[in-house]
N, C-alpha and C positions, 0 to 999 in steps of 0.2 A: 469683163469687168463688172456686169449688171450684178452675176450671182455672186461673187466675191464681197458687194458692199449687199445683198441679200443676205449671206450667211453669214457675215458679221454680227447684223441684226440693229439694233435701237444703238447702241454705242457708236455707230459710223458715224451717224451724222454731228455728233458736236466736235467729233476727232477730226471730221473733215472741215467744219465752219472752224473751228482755232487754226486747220491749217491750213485756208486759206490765207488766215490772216497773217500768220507768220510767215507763207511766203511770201504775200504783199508787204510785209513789213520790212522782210529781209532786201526786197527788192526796193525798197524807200530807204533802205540803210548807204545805198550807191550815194543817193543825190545827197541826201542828210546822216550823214554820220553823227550828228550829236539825240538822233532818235533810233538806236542800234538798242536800248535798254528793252524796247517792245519785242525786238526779235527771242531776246531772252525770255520776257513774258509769256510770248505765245508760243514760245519750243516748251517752256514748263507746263502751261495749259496743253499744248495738245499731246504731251507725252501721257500727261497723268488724266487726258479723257480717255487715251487709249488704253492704258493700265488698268483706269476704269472698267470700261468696255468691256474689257476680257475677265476682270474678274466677276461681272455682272453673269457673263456666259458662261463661265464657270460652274457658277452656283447655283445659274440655273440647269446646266447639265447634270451637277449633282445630284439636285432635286430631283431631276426627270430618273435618273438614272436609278434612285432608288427606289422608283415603283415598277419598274420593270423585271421580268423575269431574269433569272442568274445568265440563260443562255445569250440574253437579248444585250446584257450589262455593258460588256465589251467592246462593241462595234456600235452601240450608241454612246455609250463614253468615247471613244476615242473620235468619232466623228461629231461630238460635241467640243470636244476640245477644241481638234483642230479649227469646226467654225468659229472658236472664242478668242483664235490666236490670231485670225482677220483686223482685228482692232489695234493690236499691239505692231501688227505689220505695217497697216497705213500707216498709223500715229510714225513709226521707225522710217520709213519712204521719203517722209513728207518734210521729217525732221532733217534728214541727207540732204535732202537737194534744198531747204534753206540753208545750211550749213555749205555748203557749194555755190550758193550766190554770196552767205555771209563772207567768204571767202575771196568773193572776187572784188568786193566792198573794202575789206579790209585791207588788200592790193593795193588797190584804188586809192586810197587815203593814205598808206604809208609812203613814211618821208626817204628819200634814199639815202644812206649810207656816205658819209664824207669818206672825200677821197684822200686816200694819203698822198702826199707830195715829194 
């Protein structure tokens, strides 16, 4: 796990601090359901830290990649990439399993279905 939030790079960390918070928020969404608007907040914030992230690692791939010889191009692009797409995966992970407690929240609070008679 060390080298996966390593190869990510600078973009981890606000991806991860938005999604703690969304999964503490989604997990406060149980007891208080009239505070579920923050689990939206913080699925938008840490979607778009990790979209961030990645296009940050992107570009900087780019960069790198264009001072690089022709032969060397390829297998340092692609293995920039993939390190760029470490952000976009957390942020996607993180966002699941709030959406799986948001789930059990929303369970939780729904009212059942009258019966016919």
């Amino acid at each position: 796990m060390g080298t996966f939030i390593e190869e990510g790079g600078a973009g981890m960390i606000p991806t991860m601090l938005f999604g703690f918070a969304l999964v503490a928020s989604a997990v406060m969404s149980i007891s208080q359901p009239e505070r579920r608007w923050l689990t939206f907040v913080f699925g938008a914030l840490t979607f778009s830290s990790g979209l961030l992230g990645t296009a940050m690692g992107l570009i900087n791939t780019m960069r790198y990649v264009a001072k690089t010889t022709a032969a060397e191009q390829l297998p340092i692009g692609a293995t920039g990439i993939a390190e760029s797409l470490n952000n976009l995966v957390l942020s996607n992970v993180i966002i699941v399993i709030a959406c799986l407690i948001s789930a059990v929240a929303a369970f939780k609070h729904s009212k059942p279905a009258p019966r016919a008679a």
